[in-house]
Structure formats: C-alpha cells, structure tokens
Backbone as a ProteinNet text record, in pm:
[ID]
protein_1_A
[PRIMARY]
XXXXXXXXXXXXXXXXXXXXXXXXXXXXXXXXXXXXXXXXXXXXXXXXXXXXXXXXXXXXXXXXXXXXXXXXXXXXXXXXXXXXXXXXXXXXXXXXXXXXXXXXXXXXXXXXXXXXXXXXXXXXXXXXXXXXXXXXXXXXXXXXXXXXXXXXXXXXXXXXXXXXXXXXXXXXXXXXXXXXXX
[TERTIARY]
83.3	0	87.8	199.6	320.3	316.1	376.7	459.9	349.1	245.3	133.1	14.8	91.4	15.4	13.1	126.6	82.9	-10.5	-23.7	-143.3	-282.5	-240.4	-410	-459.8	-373.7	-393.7	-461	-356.5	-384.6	-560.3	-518.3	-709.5	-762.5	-764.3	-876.2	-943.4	-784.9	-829	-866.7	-861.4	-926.8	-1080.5	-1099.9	-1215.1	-1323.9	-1258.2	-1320.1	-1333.7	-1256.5	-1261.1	-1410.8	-1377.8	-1488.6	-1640.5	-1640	-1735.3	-1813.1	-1750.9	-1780.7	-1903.1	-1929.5	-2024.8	-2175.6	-2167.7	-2287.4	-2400.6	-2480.7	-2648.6	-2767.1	-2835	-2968	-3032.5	-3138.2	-3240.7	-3368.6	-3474.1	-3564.7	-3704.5	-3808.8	-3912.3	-3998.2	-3950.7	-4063	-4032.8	-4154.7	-4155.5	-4052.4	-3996.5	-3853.2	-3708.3	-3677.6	-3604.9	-3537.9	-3444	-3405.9	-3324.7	-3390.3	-3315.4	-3318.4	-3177.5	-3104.4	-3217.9	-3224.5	-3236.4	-3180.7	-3092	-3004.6	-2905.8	-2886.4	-2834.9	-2853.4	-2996.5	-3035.5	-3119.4	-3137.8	-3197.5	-3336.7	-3412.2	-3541.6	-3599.4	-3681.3	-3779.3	-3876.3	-3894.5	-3963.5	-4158	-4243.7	-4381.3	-4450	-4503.7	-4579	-4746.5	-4821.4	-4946.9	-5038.6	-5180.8	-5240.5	-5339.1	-5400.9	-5466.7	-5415.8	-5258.3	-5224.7	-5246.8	-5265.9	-5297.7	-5178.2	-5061.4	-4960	-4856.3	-4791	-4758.6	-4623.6	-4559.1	-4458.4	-4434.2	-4398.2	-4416.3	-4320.3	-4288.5	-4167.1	-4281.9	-4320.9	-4401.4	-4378.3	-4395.7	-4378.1	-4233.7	-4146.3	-4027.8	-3998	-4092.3	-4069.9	-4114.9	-4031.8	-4110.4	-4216.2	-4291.9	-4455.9	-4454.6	-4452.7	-4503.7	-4619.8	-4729.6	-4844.3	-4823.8	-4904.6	-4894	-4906.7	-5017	-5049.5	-4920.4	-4848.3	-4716.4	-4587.5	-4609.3	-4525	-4444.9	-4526	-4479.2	-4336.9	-4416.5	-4274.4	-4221.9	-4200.3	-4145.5	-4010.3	-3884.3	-3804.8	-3807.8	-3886.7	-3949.9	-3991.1	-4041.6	-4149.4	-4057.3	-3964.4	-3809.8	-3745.5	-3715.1	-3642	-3669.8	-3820.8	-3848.8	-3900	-3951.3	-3922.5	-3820.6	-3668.3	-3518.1	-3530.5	-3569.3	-3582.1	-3581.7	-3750.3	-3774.4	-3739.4	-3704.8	-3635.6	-3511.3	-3438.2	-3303.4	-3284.2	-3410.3	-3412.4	-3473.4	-3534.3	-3559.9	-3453.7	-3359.2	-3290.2	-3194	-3121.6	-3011.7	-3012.8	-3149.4	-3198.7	-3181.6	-3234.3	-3228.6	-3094	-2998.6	-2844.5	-2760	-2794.4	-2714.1	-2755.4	-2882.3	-2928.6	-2848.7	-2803.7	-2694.4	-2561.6	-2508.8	-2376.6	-2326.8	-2448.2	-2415.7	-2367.9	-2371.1	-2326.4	-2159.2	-2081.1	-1929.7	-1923.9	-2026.6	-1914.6	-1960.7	-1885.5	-1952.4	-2064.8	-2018	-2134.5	-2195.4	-2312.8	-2455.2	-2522.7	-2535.3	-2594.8	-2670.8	-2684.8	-2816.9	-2891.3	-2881.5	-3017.1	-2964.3	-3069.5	-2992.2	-3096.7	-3067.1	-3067.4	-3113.8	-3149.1	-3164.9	-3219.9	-3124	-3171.9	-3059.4	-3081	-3008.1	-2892.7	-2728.6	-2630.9	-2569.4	-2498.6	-2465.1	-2398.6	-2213.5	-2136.1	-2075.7	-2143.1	-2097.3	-2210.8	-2169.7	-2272.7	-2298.7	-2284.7	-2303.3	-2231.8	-2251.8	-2163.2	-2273.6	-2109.7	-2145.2	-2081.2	-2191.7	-2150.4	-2149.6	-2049	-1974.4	-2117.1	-2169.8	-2347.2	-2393.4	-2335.7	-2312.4	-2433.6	-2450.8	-2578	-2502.4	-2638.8	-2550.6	-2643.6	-2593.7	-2698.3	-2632.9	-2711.5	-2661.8	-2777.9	-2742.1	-2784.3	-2882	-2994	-3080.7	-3063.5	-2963.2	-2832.6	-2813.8	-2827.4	-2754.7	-2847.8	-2995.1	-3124.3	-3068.1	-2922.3	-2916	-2813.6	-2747.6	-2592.6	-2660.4	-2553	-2587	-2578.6	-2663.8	-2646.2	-2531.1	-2436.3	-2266	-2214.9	-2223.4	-2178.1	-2210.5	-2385.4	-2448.7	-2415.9	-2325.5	-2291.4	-2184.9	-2089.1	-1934.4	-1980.8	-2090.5	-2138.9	-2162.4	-2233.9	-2309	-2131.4	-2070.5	-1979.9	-1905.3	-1857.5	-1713.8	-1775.3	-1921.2	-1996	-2017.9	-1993.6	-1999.9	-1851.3	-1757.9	-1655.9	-1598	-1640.6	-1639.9	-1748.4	-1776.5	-1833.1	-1711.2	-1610.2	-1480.9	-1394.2	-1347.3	-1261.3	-1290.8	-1334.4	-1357.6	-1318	-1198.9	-1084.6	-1038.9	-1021	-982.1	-827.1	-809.2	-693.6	-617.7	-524.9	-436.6	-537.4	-565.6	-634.4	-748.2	-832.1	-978.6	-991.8	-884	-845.3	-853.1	-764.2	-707.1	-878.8	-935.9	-1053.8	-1144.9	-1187.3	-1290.9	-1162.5	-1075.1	-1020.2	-1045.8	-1039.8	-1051.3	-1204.1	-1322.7	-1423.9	-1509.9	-1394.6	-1501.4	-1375	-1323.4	-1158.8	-1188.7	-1312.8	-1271.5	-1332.6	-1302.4	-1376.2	-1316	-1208.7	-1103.3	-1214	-1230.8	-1335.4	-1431.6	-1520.4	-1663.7	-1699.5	-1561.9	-1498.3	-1452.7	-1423.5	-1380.6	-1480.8	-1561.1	-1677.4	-1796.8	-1798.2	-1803.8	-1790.6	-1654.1	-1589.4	-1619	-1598.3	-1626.5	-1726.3	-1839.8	-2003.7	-2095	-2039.5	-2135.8	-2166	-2124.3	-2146.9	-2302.1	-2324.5	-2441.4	-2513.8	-2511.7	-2613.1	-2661.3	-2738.9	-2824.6	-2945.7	-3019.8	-3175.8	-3150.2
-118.9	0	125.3	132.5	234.6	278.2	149.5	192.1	204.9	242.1	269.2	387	485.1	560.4	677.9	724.3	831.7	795	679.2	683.6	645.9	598.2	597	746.1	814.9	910	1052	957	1058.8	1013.5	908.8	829.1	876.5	895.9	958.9	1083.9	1166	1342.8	1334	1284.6	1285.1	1239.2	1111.2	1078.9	1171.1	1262.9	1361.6	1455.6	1519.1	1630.2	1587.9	1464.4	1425	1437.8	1430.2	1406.1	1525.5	1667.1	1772.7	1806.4	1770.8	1819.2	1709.5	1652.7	1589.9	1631.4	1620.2	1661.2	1610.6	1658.7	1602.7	1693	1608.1	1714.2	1711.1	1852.7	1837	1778.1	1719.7	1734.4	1804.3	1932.8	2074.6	2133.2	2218.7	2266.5	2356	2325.5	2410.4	2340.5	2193	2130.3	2096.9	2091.5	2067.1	1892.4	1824.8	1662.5	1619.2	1571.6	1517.2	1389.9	1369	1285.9	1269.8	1152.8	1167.3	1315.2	1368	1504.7	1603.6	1622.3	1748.7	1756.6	1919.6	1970.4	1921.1	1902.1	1930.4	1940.5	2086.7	2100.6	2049	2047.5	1903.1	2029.2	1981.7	2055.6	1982.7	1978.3	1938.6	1910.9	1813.8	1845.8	1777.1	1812.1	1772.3	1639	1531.3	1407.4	1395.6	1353.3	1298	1157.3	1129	960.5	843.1	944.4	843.6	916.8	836.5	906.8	1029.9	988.9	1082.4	1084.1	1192.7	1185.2	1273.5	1295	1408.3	1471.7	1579.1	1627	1759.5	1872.9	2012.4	2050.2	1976.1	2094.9	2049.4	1973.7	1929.9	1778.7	1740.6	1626.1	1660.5	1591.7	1616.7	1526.1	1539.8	1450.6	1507.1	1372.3	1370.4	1434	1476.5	1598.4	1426.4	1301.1	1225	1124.6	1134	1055.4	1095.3	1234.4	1331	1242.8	1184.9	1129.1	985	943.6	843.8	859.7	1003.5	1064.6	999	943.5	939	765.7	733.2	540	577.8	638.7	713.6	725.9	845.8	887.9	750.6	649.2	517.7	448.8	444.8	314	438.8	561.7	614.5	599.1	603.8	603.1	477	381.3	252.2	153.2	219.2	229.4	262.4	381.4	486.2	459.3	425.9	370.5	218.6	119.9	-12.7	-0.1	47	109.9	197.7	259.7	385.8	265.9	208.2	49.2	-21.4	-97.4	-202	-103.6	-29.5	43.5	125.6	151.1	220.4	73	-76.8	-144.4	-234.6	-256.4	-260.4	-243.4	-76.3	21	-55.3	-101.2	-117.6	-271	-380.8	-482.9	-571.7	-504.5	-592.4	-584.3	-475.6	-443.2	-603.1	-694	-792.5	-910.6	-1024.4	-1191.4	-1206.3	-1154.5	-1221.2	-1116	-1169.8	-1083.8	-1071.9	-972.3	-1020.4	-1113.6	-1196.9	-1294.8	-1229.9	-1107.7	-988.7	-925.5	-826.1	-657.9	-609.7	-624.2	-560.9	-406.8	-367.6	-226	-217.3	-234.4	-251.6	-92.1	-122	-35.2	-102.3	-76.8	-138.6	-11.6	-49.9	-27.3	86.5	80	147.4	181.7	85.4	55.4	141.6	155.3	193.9	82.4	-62.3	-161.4	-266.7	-412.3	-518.4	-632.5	-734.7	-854.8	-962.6	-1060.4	-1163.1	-1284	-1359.1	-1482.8	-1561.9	-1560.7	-1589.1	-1473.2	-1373.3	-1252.2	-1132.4	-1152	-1083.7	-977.1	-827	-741	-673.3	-560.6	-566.8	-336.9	-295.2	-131.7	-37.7	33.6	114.6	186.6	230.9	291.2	467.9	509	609	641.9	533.5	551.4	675.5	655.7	706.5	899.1	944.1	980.5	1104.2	990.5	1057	1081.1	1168.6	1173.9	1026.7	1073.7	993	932.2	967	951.6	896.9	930	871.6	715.1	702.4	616.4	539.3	547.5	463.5	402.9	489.3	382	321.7	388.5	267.9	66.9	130.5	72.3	-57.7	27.6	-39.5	-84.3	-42.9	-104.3	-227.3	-276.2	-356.4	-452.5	-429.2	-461	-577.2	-529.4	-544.3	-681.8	-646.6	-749.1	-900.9	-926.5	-1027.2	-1099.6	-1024.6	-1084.1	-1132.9	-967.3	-985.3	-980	-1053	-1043.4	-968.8	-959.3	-836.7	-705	-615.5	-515.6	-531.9	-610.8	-635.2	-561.5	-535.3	-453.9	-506.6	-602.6	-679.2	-590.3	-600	-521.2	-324.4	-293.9	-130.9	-145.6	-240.5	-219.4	-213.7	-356.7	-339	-220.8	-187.5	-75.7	30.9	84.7	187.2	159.8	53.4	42.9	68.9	13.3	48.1	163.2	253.5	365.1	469.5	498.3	611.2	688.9	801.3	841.8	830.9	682.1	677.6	746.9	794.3	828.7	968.1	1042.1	1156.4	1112.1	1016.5	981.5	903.7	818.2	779.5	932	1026.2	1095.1	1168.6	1239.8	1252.9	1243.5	1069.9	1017.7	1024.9	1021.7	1034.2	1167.7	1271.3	1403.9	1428.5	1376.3	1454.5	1319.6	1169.1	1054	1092.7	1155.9	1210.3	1312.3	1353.7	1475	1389.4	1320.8	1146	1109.1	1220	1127.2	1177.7	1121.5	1203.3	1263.4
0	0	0	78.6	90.9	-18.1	-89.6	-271.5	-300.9	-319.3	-446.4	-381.7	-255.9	-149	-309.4	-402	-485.6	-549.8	-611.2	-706.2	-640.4	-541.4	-487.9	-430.4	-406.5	-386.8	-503.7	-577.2	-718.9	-743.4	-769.5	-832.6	-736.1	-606.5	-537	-572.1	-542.2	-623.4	-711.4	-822.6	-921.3	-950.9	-912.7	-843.3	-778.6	-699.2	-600.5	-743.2	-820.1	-897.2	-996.3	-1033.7	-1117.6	-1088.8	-916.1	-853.6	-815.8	-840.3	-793.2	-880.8	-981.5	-1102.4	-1045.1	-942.7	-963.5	-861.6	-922.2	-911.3	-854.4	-780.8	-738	-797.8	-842.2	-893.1	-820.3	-859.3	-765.3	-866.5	-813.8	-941.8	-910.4	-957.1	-948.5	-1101.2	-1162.3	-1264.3	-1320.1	-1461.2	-1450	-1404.7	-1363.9	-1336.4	-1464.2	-1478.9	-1633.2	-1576	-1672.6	-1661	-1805.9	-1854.4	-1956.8	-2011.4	-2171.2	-2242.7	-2380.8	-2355.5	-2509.2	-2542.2	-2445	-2429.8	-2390.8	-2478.9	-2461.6	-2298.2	-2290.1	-2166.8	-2175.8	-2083	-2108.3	-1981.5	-1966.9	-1844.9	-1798.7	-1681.2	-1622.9	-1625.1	-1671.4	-1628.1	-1593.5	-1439.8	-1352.3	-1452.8	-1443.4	-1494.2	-1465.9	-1496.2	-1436.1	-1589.1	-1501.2	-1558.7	-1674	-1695.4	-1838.5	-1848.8	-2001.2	-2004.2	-1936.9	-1954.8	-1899.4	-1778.3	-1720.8	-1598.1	-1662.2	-1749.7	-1768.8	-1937.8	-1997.7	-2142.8	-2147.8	-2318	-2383.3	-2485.1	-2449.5	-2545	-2534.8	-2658.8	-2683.9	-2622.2	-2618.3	-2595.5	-2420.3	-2331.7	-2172.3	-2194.4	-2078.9	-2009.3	-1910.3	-1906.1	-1850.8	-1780.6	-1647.3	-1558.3	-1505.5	-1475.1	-1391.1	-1284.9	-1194.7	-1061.6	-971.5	-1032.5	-893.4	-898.7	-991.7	-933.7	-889.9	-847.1	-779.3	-692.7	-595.5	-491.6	-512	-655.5	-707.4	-843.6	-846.6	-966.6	-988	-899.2	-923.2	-983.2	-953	-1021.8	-1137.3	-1175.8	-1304.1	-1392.1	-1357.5	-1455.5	-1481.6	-1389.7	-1412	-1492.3	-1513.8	-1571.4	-1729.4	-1720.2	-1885.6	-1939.9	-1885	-1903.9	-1947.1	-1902.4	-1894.9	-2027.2	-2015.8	-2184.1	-2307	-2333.6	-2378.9	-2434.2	-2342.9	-2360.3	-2436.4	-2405.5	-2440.6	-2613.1	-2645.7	-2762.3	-2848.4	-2760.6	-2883	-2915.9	-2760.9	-2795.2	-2923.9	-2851.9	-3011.1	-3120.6	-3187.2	-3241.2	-3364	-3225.9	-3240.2	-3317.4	-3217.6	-3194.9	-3375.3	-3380.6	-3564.9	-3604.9	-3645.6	-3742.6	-3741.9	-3597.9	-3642.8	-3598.9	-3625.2	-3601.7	-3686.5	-3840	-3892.8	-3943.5	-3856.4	-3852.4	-3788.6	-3701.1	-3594.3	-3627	-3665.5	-3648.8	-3597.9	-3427.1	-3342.4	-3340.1	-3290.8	-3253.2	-3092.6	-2996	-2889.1	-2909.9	-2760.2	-2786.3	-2721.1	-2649.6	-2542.6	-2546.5	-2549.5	-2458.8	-2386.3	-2259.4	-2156.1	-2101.1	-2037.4	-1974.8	-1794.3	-1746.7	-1605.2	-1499.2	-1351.9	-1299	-1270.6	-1328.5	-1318.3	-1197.9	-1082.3	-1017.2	-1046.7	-1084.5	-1131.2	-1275.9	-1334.8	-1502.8	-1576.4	-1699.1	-1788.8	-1881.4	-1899.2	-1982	-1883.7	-1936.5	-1931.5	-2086.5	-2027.9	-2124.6	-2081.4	-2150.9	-2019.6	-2167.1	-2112.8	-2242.4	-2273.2	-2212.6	-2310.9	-2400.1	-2436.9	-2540.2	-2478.8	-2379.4	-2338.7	-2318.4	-2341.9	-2312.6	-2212.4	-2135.5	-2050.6	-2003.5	-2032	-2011.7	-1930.4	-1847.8	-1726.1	-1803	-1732	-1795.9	-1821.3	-1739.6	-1764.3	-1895.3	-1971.9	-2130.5	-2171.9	-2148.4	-2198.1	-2175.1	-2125.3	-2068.9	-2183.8	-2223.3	-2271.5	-2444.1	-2487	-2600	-2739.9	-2827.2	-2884.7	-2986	-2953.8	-3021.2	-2861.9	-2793.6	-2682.9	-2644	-2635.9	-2627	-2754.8	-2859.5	-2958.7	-2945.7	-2876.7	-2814.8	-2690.1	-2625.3	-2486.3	-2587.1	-2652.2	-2694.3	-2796.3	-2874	-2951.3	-2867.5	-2769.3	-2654.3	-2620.4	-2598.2	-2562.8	-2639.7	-2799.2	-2871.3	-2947	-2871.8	-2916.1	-2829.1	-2679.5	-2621.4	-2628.5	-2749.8	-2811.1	-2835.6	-2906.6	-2961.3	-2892.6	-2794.1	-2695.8	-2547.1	-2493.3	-2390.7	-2238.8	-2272.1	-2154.3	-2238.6	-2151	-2204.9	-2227.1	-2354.6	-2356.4	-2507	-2523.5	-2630.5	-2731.4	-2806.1	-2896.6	-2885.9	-2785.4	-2734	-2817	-2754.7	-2777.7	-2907.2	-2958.9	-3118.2	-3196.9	-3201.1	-3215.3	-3246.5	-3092.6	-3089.1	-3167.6	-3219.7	-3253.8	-3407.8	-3408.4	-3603.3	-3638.5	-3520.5	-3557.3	-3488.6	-3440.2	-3421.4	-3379.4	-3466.4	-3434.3	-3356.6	-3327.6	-3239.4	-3062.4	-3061.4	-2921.8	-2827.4	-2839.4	-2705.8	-2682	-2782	-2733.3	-2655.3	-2726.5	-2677	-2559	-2484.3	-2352.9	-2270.3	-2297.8	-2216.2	-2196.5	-2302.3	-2252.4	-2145.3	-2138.9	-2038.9	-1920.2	-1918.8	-1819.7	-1729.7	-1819.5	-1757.3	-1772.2	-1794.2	-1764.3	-1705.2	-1706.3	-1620.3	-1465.4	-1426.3	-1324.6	-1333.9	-1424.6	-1449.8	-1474.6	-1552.3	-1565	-1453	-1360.1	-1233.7	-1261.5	-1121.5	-1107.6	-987.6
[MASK]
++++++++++++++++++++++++++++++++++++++++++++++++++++++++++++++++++++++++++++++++++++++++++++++++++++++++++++++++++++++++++++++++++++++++++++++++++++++++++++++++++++++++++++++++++++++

C-alpha cells in the first residue's frame, strides 16, 4: 500500500474532482433533466394519459405521481433507452460476427453496460441519458467485447478500427457521467 500511497492518492483526487459536477435534482416545474443530451424542463401536470411523457419541448409529468417521480423517470429512461439500444445497436451490427443474444436495460450499479460470455448485453438505464454519439461507443465497446472479452491490447485495437474516435466519446463520459443522475 506504501509503494502505491501516490497513485491511490492521485485516483482519489481525481475521483473527487470528477465528482464535484454531480447533481440532485428536484421534481418541481422548471427542473431541467437530460435525455439523449439534450436539456429538457420538467412541467408538472395535471390528468395525463400516462404518468410521464416528452411532449412540446418538456417532459410532462403527472402531478399524482409526484410522490414516485423518481421510479417514473427510471423506468421512462428505462424504456427509452431499451428502444434507442436495439435500435443504435441494428446500425452497427453488422461491422461484428457475433450478434448479442439480449440486450438488456436494467439499474447497473457502477458501469454503464456489461457482457456476459453468453453474449448478453446488458446497459444502465443512464444511457437514456448521454448523448447519442456517446451512447454509440457505450453501446460499440460492448460490442466489441463479443470478440474480446478483456480489455486487452487486442480489445483497444478493435474498438479503434471500428469507431476512431472513441477516445473523445470515452472521455466525454468520463467528464459529464457524473451529471447522468436524477
């Protein structure tokens, strides 16, 4: 632990620096919460057919599910995200041999995706979150590990031939997954 006190130290500060940008939000009218990038203001309302919607320019939530607005947002993200995936993952599946055998959209702890050697892929409902170039290297790094399974030199080489500039769309990441809450 001695010999390795700078860099844990370092990864901490840094860690901490990363961490400074993150957010609670409130659900009152005028709240601005991320989809696919963009801003969008939250308007309180009254007897909509469904509990939460993207319509005119806001998301619209119902006034009577105030109380579990933050379940409401989860499971629209939910959706949302499981749809744009399938969707994104169509476009660029036929760069790879294999093919998921699922994809997934659940609450992953700390990750924004995994895959598991049954080819399943399985990504945070978070994604619903990031933009959509972002949500495409979530989506390809995930993709890649069909092949390679570790992030190994082989792995990098990979995702670099099929998507040059991920190093942006990872750092990205990096510096705004943190704003990616509720």
């Amino acid at each position: 632990v001695r010999a390795k006190e700078y860099q844990i130290f370092a990864k901490l500060a840094k860690w901490k620096e990363l961490n400074q940008g993150k957010v609670k939000r409130a659900f009152v009218n005028g709240q601005s919460f991320l989809y696919f990038g963009r801003n969008y203001r939250l308007s309180i309302e009254e007897n909509q057919a469904v509990p939460l919607k993207l319509t005119g320019g806001y998301l619209r939530l119902d006034k009577k599910y105030l109380s579990k607005a933050e379940k409401v947002f989860k499971e629209f993200y939910r959706e949302k995200a499981q749809q744009k995936i399938q969707e994104r993952t169509k476009l660029i599946e036929d760069k790879f041999s294999t093919k998921p055998s699922s994809i997934k959209v659940l609450e992953l702890r700390n990750r924004w995706a995994s895959w598991t050697p049954k080819n399943r892929l399985t990504f945070h409902w978070k994604c619903a979150m990031a933009p959509v170039g972002v949500l495409d290297y979530i989506i390809m790094h995930e993709m890649v590990h069909l092949k390679y399974p570790s992030h190994s030199p082989a792995f990098w080489n990979e995702l670099d031939k099929k998507m040059p500039d991920y190093r942006e769309r990872e750092n990205w990441l990096k510096q705004n997954g943190v704003k990616m809450a509720l």
